[in-house]
N, CA, C and O atoms as a printed pandas DataFrame, in Angstrom:
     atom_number atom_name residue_name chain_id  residue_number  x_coord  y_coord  z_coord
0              1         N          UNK        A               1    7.767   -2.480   15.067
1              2        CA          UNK        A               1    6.580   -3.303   14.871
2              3         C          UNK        A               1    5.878   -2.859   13.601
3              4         O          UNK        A               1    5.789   -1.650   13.383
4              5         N          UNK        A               2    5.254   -3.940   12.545
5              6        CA          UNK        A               2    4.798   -3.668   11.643
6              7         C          UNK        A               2    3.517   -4.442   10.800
7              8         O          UNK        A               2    2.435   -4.437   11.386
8              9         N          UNK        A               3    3.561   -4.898    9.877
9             10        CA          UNK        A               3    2.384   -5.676    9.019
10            11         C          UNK        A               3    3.338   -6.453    8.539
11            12         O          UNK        A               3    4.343   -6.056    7.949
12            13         N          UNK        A               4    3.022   -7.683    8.803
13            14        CA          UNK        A               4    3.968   -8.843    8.412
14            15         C          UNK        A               4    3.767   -8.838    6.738
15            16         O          UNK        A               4    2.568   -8.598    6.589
16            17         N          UNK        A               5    4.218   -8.949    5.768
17            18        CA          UNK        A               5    3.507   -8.625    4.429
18            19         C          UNK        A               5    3.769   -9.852    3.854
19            20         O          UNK        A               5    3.909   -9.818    2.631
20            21         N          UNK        A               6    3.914  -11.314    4.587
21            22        CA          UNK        A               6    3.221  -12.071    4.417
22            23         C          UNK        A               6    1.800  -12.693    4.723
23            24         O          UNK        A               6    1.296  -13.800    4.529
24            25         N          UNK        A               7    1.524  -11.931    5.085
25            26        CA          UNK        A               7   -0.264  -11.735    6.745
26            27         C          UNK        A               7   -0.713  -10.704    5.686
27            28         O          UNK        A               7   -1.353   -9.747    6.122
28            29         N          UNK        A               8   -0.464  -10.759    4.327
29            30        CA          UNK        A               8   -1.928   -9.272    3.659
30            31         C          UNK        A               8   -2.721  -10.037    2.970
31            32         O          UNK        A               8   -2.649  -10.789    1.998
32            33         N          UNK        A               9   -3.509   -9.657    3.725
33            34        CA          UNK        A               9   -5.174  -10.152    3.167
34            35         C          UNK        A               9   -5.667   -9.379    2.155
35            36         O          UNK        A               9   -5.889   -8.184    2.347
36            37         N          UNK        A              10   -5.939  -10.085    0.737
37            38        CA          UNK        A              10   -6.676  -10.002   -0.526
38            39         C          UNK        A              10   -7.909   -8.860   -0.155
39            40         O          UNK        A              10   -8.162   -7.845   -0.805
40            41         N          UNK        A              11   -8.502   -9.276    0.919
41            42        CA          UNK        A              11   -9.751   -8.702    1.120
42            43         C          UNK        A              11   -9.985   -7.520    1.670
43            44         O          UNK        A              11  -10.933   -6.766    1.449
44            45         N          UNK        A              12   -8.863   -7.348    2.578
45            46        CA          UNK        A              12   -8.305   -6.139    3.795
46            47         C          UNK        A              12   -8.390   -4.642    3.234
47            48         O          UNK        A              12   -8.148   -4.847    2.045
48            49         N          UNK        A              13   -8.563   -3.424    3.345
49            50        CA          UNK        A              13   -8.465   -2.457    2.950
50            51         C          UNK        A              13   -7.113   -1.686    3.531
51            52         O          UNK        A              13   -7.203   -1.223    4.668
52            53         N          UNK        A              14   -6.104   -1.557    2.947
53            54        CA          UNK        A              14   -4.735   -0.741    3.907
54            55         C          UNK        A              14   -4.130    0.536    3.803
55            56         O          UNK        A              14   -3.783    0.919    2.685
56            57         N          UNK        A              15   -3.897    1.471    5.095
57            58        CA          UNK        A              15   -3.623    2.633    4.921
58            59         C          UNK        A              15   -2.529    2.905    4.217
59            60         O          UNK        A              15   -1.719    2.093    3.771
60            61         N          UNK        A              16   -2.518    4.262    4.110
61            62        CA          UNK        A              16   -0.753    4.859    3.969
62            63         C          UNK        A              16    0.089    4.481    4.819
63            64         O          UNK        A              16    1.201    4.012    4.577
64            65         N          UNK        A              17   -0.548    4.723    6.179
65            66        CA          UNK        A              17    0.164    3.750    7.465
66            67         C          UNK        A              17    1.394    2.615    7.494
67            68         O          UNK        A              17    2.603    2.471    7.674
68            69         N          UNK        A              18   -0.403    1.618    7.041
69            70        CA          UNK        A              18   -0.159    0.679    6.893
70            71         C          UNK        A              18    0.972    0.052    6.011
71            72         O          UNK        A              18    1.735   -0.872    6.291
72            73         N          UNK        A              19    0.870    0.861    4.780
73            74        CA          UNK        A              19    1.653    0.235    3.448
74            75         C          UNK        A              19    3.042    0.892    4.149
75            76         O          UNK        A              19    4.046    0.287    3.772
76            77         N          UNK        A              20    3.283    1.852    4.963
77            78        CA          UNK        A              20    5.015    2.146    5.152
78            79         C          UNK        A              20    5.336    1.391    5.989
79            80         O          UNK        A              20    6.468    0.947    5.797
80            81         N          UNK        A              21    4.651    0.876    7.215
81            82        CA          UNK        A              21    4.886    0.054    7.905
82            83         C          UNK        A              21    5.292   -0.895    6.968
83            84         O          UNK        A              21    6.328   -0.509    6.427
84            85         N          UNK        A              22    4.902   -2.007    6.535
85            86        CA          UNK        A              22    4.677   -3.004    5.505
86            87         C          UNK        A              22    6.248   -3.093    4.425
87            88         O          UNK        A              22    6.893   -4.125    4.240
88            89         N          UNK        A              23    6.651   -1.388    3.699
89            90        CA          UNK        A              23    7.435   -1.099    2.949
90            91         C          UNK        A              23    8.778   -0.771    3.907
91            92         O          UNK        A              23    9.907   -0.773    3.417
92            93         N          UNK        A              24    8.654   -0.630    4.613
93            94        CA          UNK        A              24    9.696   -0.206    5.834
94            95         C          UNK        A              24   10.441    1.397    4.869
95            96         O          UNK        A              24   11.575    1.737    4.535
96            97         N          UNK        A              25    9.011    2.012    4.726
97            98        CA          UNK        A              25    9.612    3.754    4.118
98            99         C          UNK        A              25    8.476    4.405    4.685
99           100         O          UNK        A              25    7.648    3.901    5.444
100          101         N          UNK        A              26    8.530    6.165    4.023
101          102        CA          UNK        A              26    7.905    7.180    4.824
102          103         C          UNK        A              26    6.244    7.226    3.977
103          104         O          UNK        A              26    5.983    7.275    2.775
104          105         N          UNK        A              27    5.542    7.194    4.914
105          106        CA          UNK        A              27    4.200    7.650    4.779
106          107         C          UNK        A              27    4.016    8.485    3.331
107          108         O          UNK        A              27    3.018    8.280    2.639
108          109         N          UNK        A              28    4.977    9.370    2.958
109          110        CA          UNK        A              28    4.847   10.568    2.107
110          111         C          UNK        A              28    5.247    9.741    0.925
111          112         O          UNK        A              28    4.645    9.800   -0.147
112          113         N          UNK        A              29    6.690    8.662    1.237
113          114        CA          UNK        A              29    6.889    7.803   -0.081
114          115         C          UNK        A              29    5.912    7.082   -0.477
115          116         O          UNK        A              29    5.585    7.387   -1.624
116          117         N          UNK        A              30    4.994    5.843    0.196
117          118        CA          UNK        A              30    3.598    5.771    0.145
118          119         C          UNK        A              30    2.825    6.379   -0.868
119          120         O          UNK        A              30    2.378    5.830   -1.875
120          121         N          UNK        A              31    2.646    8.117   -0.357
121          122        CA          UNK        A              31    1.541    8.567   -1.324
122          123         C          UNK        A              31    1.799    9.248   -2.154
123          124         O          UNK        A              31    0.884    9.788   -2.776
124          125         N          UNK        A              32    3.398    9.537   -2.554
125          126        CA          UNK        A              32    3.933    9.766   -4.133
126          127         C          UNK        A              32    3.835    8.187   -5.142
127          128         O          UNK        A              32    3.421    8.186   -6.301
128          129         N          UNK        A              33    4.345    6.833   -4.346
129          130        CA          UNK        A              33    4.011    6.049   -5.264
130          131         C          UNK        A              33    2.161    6.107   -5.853
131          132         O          UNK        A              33    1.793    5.828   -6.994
132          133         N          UNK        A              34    1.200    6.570   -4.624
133          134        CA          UNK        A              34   -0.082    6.209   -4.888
134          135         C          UNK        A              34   -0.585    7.572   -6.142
135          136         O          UNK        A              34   -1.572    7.468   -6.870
136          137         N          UNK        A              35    0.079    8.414   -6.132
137          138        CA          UNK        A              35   -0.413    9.845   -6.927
138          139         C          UNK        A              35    0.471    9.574   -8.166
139          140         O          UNK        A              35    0.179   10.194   -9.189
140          141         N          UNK        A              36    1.472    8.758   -8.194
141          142        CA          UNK        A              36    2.429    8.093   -9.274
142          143         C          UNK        A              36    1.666    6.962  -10.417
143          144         O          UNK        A              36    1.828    6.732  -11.615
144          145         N          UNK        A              37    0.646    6.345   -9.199
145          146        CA          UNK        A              37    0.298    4.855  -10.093
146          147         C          UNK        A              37    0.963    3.982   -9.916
147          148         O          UNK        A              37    0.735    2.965  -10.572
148          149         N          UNK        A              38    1.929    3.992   -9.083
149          150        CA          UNK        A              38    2.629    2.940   -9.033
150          151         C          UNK        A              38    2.151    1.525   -8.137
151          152         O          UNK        A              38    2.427    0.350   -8.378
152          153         N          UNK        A              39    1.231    2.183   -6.880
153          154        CA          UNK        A              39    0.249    1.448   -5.999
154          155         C          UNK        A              39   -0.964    2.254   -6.737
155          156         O          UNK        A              39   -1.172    3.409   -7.108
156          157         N          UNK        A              40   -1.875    0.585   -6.745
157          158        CA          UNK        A              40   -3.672    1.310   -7.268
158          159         C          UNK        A              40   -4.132    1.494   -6.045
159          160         O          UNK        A              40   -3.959    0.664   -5.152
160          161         N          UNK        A              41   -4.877    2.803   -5.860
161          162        CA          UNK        A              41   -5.494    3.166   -4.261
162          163         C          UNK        A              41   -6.695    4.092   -5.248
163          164         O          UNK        A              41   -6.709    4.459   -6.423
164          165         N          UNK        A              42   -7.793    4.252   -3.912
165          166        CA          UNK        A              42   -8.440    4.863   -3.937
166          167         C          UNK        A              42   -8.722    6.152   -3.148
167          168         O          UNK        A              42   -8.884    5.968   -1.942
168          169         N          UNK        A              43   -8.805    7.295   -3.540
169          170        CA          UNK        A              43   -9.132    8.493   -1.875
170          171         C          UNK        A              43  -10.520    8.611   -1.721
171          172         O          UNK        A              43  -11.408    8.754   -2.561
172          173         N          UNK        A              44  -10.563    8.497   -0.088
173          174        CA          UNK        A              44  -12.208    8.620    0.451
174          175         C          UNK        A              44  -12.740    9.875    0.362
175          176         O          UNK        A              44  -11.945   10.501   -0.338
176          177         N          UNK        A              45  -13.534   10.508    0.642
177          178        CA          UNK        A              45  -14.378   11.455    0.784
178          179         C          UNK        A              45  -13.888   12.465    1.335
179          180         O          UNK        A              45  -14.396   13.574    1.175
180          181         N          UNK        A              46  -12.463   12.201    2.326
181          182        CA          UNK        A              46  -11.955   13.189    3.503
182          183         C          UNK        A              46  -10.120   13.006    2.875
183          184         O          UNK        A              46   -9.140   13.038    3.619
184          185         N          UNK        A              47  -10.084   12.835    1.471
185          186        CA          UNK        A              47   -8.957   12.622    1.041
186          187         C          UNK        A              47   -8.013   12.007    1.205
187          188         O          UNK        A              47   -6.894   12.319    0.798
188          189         N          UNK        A              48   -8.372   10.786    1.983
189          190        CA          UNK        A              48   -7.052    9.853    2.239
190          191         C          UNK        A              48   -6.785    8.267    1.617
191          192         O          UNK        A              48   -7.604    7.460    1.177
192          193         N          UNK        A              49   -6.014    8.214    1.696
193          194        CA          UNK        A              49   -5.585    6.837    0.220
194          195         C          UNK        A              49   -5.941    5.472    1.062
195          196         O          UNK        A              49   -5.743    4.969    2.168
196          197         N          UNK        A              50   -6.584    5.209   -0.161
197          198        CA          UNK        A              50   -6.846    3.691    0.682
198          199         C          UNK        A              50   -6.304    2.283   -0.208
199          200         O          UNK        A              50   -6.610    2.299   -1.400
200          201         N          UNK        A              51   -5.811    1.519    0.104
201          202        CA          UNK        A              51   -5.392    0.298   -0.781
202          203         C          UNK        A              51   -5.574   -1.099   -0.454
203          204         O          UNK        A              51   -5.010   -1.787    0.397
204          205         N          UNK        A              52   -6.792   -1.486   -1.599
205          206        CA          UNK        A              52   -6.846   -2.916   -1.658
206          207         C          UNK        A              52   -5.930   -3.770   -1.396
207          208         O          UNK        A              52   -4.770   -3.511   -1.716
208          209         N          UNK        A              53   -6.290   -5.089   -0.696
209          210        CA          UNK        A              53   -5.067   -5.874   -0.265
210          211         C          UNK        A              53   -4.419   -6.856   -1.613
211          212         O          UNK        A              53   -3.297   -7.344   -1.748
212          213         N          UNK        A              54   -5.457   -6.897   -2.383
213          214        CA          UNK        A              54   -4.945   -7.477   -3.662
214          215         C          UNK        A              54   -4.160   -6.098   -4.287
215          216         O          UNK        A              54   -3.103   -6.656   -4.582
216          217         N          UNK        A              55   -4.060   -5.410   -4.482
217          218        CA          UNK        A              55   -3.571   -4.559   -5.536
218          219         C          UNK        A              55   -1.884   -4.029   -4.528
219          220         O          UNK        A              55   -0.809   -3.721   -5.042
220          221         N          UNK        A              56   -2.164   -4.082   -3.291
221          222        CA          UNK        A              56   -1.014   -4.236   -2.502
222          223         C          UNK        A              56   -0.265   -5.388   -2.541
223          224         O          UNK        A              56    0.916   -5.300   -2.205
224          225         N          UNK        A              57   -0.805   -6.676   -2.956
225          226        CA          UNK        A              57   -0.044   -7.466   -3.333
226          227         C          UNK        A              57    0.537   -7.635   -4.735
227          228         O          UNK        A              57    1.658   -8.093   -4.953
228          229         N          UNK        A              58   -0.483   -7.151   -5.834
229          230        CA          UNK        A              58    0.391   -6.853   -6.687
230          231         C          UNK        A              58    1.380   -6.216   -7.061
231          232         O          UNK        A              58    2.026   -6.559   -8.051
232          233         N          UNK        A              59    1.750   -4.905   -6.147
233          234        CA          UNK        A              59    2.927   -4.217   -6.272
234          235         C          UNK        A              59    4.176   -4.806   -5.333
235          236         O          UNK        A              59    5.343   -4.414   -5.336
236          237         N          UNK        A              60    3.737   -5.588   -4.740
237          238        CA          UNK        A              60    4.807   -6.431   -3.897
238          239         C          UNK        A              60    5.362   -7.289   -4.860
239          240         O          UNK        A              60    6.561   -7.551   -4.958
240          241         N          UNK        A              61    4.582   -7.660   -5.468
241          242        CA          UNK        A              61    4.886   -9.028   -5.887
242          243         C          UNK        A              61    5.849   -7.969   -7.816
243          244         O          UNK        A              61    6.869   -8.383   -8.368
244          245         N          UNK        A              62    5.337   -7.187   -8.096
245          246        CA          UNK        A              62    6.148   -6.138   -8.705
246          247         C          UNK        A              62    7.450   -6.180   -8.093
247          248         O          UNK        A              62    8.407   -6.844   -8.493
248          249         N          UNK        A              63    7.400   -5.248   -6.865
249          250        CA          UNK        A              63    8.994   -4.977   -6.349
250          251         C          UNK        A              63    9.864   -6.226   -6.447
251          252         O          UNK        A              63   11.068   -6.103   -6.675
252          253         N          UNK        A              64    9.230   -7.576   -6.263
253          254        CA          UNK        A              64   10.326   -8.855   -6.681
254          255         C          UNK        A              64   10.988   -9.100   -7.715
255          256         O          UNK        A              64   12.171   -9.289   -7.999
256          257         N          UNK        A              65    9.684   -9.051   -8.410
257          258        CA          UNK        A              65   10.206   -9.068   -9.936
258          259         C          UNK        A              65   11.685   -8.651  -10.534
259          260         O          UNK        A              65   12.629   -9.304  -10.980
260          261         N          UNK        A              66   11.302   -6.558  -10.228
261          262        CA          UNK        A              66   12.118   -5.462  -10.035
262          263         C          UNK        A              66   13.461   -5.907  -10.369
263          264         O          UNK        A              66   14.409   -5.126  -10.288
């Protein structure tokens, strides 16, 4: 079970979780792409990555390209 990653909302805020669910890879691949630049994220206050649903769609829409 996962995040349909046609169902990502522009507006949505999404975890590391979220985005491996989504990527069908590991949490840790996640937050080497996010410490890479490769996904734009932000870290909260308690250090954990957070990612706009637009900027998650832009790297999707990247990996097609690819």
């Amino acid at each position: 079970m996962g995040i349909d990653p046609t169902k990502i909302s522009s507006k949505e805020i999404y975890s590391v979780k979220d985005i491996a669910q989504i990527l069908r890879t590991t949490e840790q691949t996640v937050r080497n792409h996010l410490k890479r630049g490769l996904i734009k994220g932000v870290k909260n206050n308690a250090g954990r990555w957070h990612v706009r649903g637009i900027d998650l769609k832009k790297y999707l829409s990247f990996l097609v390209r690819a």
